[in-house]
VOMAR-5590 format. One record per residue (C-alpha): residue number from 1; x, y, z; residue in one letter. Coordinates in steps of 0.5 Angstrom, whole numbers, padded with zeros to 4 digits. Layout:
REM residues N
(sekol NUM,(X,Y,Z),'A'),
...
REM end
This chain:
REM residues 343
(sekol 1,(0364,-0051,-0117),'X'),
(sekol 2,(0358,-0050,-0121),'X'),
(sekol 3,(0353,-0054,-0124),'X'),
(sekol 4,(0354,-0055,-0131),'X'),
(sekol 5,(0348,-0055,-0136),'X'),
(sekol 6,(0348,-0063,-0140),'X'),
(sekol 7,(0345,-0063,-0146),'X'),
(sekol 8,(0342,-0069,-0150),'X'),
(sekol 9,(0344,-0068,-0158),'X'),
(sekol 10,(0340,-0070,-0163),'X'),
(sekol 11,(0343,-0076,-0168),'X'),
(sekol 12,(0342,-0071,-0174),'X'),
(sekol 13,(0342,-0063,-0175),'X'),
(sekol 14,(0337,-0061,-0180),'X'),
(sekol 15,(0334,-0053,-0179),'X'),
(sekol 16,(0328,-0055,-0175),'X'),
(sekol 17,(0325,-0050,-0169),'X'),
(sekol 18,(0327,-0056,-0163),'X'),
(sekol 19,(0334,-0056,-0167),'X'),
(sekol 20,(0334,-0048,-0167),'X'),
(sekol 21,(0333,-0047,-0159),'X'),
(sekol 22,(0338,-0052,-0158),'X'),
(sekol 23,(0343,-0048,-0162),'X'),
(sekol 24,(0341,-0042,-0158),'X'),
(sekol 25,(0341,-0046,-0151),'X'),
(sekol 26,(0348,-0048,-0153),'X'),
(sekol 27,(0351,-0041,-0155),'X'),
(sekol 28,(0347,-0038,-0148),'X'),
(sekol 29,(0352,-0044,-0143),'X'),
(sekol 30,(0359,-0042,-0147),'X'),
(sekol 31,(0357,-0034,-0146),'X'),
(sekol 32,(0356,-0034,-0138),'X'),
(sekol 33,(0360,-0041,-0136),'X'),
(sekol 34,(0365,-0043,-0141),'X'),
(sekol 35,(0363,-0050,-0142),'X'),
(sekol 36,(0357,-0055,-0142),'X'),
(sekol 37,(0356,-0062,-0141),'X'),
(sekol 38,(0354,-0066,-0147),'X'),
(sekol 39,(0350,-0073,-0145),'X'),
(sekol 40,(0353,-0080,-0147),'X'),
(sekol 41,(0349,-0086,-0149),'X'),
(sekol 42,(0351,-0093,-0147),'X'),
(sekol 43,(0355,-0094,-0153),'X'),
(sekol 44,(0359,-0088,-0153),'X'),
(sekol 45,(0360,-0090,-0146),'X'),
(sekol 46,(0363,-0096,-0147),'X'),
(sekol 47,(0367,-0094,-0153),'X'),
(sekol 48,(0370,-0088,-0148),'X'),
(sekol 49,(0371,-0094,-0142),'X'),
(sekol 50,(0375,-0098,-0146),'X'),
(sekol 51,(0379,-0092,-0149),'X'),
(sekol 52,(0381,-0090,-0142),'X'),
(sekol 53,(0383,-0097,-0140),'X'),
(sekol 54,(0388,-0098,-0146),'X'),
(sekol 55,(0391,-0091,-0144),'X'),
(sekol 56,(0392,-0093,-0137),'X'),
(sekol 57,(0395,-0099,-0140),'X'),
(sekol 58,(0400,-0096,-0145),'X'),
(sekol 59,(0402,-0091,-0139),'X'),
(sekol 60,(0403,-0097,-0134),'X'),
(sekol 61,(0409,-0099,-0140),'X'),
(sekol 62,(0416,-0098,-0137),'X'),
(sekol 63,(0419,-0091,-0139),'X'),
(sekol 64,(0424,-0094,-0144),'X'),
(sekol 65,(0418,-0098,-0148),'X'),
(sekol 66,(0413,-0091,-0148),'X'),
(sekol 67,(0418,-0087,-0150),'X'),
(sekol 68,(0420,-0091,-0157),'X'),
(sekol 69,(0413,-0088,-0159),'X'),
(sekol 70,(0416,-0081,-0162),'X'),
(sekol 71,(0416,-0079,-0169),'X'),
(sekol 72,(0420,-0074,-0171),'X'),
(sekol 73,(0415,-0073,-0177),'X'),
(sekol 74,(0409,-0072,-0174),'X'),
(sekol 75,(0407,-0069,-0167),'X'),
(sekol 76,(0403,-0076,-0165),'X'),
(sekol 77,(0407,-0080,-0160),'X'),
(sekol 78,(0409,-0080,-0153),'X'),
(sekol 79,(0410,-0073,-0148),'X'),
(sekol 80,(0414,-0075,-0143),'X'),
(sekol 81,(0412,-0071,-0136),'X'),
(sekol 82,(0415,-0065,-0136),'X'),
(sekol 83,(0417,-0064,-0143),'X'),
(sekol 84,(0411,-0060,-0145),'X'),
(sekol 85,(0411,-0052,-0143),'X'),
(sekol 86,(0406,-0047,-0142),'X'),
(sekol 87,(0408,-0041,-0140),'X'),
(sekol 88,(0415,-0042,-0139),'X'),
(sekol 89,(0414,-0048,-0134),'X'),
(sekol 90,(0413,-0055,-0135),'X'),
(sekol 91,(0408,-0058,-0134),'X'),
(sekol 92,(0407,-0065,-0131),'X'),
(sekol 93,(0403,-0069,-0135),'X'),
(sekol 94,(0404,-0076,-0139),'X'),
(sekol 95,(0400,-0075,-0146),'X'),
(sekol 96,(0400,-0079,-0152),'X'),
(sekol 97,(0398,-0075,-0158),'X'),
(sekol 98,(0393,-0078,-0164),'X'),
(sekol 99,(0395,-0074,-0170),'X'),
(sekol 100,(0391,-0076,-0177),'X'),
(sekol 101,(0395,-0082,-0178),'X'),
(sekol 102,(0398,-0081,-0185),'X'),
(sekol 103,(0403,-0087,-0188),'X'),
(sekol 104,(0411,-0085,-0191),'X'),
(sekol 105,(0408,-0087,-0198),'X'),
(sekol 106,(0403,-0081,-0198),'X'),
(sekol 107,(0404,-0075,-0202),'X'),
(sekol 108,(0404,-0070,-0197),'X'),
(sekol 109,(0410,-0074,-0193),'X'),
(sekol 110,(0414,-0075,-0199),'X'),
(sekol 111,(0413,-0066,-0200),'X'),
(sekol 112,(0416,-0066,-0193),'X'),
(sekol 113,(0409,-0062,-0190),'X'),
(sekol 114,(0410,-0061,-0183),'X'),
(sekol 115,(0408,-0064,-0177),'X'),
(sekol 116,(0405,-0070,-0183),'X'),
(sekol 117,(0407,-0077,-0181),'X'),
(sekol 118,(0405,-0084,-0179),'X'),
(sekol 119,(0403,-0085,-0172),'X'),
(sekol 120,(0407,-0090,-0168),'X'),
(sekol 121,(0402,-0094,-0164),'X'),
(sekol 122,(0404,-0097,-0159),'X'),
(sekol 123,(0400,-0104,-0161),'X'),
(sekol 124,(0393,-0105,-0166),'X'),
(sekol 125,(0389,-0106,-0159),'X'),
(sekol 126,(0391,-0099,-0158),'X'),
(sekol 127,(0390,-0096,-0165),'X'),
(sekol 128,(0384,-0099,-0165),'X'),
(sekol 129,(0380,-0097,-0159),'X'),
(sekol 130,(0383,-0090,-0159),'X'),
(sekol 131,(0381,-0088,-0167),'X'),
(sekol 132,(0373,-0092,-0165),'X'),
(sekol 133,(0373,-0086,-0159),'X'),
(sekol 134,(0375,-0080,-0164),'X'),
(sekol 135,(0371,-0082,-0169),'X'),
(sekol 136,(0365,-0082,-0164),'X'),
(sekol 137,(0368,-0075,-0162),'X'),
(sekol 138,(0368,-0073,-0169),'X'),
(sekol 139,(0361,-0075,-0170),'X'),
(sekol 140,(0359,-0070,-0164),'X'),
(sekol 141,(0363,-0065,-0167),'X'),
(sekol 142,(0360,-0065,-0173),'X'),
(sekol 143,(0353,-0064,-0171),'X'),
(sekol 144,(0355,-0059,-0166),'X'),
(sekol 145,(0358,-0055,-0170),'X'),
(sekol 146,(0351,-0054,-0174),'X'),
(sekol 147,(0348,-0053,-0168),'X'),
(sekol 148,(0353,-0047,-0166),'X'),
(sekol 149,(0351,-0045,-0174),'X'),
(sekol 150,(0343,-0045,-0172),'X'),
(sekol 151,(0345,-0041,-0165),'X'),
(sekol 152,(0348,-0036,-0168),'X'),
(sekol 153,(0343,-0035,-0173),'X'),
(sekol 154,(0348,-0036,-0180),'X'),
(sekol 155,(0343,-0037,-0186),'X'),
(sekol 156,(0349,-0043,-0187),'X'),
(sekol 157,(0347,-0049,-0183),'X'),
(sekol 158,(0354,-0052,-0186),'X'),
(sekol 159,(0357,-0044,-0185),'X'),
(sekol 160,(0362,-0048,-0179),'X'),
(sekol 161,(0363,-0055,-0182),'X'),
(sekol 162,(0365,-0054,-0189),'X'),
(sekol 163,(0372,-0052,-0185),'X'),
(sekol 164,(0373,-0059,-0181),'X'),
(sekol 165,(0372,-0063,-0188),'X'),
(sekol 166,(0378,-0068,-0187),'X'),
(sekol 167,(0380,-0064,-0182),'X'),
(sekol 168,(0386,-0064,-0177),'X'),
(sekol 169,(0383,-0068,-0172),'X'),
(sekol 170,(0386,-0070,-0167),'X'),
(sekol 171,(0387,-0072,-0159),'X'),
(sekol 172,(0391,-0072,-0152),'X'),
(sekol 173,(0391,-0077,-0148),'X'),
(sekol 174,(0393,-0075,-0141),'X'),
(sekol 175,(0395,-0079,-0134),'X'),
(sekol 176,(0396,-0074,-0129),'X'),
(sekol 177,(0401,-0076,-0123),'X'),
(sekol 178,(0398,-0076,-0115),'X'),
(sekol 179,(0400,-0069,-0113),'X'),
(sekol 180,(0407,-0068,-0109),'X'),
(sekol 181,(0409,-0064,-0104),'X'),
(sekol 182,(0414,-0061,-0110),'X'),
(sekol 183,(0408,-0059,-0115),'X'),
(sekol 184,(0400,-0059,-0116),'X'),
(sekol 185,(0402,-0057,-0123),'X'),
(sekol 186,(0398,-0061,-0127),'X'),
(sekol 187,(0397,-0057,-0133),'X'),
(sekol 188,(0398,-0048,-0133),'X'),
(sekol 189,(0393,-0044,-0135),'X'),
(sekol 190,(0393,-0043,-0143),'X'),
(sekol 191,(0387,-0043,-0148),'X'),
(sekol 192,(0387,-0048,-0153),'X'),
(sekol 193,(0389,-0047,-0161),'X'),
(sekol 194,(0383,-0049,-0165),'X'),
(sekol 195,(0376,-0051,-0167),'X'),
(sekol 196,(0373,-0054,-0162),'X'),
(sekol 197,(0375,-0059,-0155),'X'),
(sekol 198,(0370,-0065,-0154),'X'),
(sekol 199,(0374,-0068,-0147),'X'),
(sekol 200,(0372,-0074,-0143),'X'),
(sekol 201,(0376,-0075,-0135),'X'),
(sekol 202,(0376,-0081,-0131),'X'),
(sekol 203,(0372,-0080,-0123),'X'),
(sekol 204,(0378,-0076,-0120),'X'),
(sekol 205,(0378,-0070,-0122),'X'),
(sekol 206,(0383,-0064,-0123),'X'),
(sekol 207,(0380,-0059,-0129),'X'),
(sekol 208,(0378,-0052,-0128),'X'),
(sekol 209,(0377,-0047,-0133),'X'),
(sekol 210,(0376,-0039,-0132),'X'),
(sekol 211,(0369,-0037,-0134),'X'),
(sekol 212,(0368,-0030,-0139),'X'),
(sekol 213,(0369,-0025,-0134),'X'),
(sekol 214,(0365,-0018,-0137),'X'),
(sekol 215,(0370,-0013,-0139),'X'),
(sekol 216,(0376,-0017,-0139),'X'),
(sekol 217,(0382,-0018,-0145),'X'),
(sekol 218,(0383,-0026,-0148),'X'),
(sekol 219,(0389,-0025,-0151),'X'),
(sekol 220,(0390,-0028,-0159),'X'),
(sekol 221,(0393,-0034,-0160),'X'),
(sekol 222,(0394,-0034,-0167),'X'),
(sekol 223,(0398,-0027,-0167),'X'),
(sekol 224,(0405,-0029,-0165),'X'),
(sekol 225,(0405,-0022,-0161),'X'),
(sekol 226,(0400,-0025,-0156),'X'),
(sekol 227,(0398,-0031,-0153),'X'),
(sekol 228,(0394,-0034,-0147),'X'),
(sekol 229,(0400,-0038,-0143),'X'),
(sekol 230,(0399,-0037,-0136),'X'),
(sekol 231,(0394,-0031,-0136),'X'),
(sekol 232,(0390,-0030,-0129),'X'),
(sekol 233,(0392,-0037,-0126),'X'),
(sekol 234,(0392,-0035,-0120),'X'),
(sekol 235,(0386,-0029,-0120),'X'),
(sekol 236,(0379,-0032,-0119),'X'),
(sekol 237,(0374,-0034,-0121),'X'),
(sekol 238,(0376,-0041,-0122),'X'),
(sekol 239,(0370,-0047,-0123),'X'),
(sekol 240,(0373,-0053,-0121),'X'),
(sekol 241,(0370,-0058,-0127),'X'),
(sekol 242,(0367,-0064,-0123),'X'),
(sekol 243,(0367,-0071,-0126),'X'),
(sekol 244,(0361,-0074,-0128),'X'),
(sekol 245,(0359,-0080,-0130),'X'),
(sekol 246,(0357,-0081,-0137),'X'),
(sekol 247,(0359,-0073,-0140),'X'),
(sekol 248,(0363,-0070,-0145),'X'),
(sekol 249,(0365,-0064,-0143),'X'),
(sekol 250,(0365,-0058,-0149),'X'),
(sekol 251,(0369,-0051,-0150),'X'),
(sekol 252,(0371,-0046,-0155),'X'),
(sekol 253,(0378,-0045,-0158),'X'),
(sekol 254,(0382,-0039,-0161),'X'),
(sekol 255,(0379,-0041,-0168),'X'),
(sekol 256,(0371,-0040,-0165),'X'),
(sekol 257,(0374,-0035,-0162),'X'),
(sekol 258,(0377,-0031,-0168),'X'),
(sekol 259,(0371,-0034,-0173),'X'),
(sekol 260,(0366,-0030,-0169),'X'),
(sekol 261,(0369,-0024,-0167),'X'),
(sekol 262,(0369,-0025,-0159),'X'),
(sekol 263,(0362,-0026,-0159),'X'),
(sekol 264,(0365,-0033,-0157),'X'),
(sekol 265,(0371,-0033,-0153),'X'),
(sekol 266,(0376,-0039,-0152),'X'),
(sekol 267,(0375,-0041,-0145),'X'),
(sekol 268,(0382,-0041,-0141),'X'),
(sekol 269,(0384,-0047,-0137),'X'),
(sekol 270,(0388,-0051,-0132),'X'),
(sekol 271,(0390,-0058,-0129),'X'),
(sekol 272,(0391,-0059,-0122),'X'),
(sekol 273,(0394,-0065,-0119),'X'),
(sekol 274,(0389,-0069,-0115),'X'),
(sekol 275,(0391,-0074,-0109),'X'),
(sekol 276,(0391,-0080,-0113),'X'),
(sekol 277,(0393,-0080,-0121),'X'),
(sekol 278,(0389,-0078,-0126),'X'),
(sekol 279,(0387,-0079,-0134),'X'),
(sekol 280,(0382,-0076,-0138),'X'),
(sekol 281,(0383,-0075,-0146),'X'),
(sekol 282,(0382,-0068,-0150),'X'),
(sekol 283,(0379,-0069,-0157),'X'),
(sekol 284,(0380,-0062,-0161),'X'),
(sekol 285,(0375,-0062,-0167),'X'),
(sekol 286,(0378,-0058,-0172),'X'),
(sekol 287,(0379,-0055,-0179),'X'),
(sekol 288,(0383,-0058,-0185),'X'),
(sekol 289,(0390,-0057,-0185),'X'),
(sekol 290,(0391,-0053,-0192),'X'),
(sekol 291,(0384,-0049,-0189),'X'),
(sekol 292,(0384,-0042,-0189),'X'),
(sekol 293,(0379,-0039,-0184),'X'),
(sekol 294,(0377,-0032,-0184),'X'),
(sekol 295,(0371,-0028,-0179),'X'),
(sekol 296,(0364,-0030,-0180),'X'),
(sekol 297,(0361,-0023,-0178),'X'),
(sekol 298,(0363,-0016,-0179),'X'),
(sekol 299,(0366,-0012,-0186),'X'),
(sekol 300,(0371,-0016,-0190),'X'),
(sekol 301,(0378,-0015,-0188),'X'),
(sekol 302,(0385,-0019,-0190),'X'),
(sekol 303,(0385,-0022,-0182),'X'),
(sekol 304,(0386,-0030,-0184),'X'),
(sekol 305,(0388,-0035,-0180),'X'),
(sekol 306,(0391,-0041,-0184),'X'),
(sekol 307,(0390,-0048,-0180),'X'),
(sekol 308,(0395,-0051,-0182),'X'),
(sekol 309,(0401,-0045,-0181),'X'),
(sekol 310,(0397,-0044,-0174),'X'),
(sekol 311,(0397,-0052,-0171),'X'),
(sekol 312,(0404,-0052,-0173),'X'),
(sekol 313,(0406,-0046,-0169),'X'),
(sekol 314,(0403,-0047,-0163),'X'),
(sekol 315,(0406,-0054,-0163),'X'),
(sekol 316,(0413,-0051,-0164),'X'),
(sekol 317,(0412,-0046,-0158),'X'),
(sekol 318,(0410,-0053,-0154),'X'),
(sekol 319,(0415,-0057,-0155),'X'),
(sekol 320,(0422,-0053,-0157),'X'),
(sekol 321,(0426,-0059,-0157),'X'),
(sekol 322,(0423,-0065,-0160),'X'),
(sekol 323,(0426,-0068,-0164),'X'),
(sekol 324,(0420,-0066,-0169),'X'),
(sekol 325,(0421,-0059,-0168),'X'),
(sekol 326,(0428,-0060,-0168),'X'),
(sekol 327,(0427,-0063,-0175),'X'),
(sekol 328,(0422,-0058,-0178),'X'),
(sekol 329,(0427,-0053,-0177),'X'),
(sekol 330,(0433,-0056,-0179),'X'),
(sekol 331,(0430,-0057,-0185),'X'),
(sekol 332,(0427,-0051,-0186),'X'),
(sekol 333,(0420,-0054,-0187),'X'),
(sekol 334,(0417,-0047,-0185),'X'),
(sekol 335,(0418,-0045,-0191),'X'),
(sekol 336,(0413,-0050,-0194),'X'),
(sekol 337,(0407,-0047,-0190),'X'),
(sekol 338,(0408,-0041,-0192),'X'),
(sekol 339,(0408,-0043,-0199),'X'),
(sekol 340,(0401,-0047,-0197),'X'),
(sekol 341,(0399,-0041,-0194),'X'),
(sekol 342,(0399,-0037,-0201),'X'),
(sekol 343,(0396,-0042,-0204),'X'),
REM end
């Protein structure tokens, strides 16, 4: 276990000298532990806690009544445990997944995009205290993004925010079981998929990420060749992520990592089940659907990732028999991504 570095951020982002060495203060702690700390103030606080308590009561519901939230339109809805896989084996989490809520009568439903849909909530109370907590988040996203700008030292304040307006934010809501004596499993070793990972957890514990390790290969999950899933799971060093009152915790996906060329690299991580059960919740930061991004530094080249092509991959891999893959591919919607991705 490491002591994280907690940082207090600024209500706005404006280049100043205070900003600009924040900036790099920030780039500095995700190079050497892959992850810091991000204070929160009281109001944050207590929008976080009453987002957790109503996880916590979706999750107490019955199973027959959780599982009646599932689209096959959409990847919001409830995950059963064990019907997520990383690395070929199952994990044992419960989630109820918050993608941009989208209704049937708006354009890009009715042109059959993927993975675009309503959400369908459990109750209002539920919508309500969850889409406060991401908006909270998102608003920290944002000034982050434009504090990693200045850490980098990119002559565009906005070089990294111009991707994320209407981005595809969107979140997991996590309850992990008490350990058994037939898994500690809670979640296999994996990088995530995007932009940026803003998460909040209750006081239990069960987070460990792998710091950058000099000289040691992070797979591209954007290349259909490669992926992370299950890369040194079992191989030190592991820092246990300890819970702390009142923080946010924040990593870099595969999209810093490919938009920087490495020099931030997508900090792997993993679940472990505790002795008592567990919730946390993973809000990812990202760009538009319809974004093309490509690299910040170096040569131009033809290497691109399209947002939209990229999240619906990752979540087809995780979830190959939801009834939203199974829609998707039946009705060949792949192909509309393509079309997107020319565009």
């Amino acid at each position: 276990m490491t002591d994280l570095q907690t940082f207090h951020l600024p209500t706005s982002v404006a280049r100043t000298r205070a900003t600009v060495d924040l900036g790099h203060d920030l780039i500095r702690a995700w190079q050497s532990d892959g992850i810091f700390q991000v204070a929160a103030d009281p109001a944050q606080r207590e929008t976080t806690r009453t987002a957790i308590a109503a996880s916590w009561r979706f999750f107490r519901a019955p199973l027959e009544v959780k599982a009646q939230h599932v689209s096959d339109l959409t990847y919001s809805g409830y995950i059963a445990s064990g019907e997520e896989v990383t690395a070929g084996e199952a994990d044992y989490s419960e989630i109820f997944t918050v993608c941009p809520d989208i209704p049937l009568d708006d354009a890009r439903v009715e042109a059959r995009w993927p993975c675009h849909g309503p959400v369908p909530w459990p109750d209002d109370d539920y919508r309500a205290r969850m889409r406060a907590f991401m908006g909270m988040l998102g608003s920290i996203g944002e000034r982050l993004l434009r504090l990693v700008a200045l850490g980098l030292d990119l002559p565009d304040i906005d070089a990294l925010t111009r991707y994320t307006a209407d981005g595809w934010h969107h979140m997991r809501v996590l309850r992990f079981p008490a350990r058994s004596e037939q898994t500690a499993r809670g979640i296999g070793a994996h990088t995530d998929y995007g932009m940026l990972v803003i998460a909040a957890q209750d006081d239990v514990g069960g987070l460990y990420i792998r710091p950058p390790v000099e000289g040691e290969k992070r797979n591209r999950n954007w290349l259909a060749s490669e992926s992370s899933a299950g890369m040194y799971e079992n191989e030190e060093p592991w820092t246990f992520v300890a819970p702390v009152p009142d923080v946010f915790t924040v990593f870099p996906g595969d999209i810093l990592q490919f938009l920087t060329g490495g020099l931030l690299l997508s900090t792997p991580h993993k679940v472990r089940l505790n002795t008592r059960e567990r919730f946390a919740m993973a809000y990812f930061h990202e760009p538009s659907f319809v974004s093309t991004v490509r690299p910040l530094f170096g040569p131009a080249n033809d290497e691109t990732i399209h947002y939209g092509t990229h999240f619906t991959n990752m979540f087809v891999r995780c979830y190959p028999d939801r009834i939203t893959t199974r829609r998707i591919l039946a009705e060949d919607r792949l192909a509309l991504l393509t079309a997107l991705a020319e565009d």
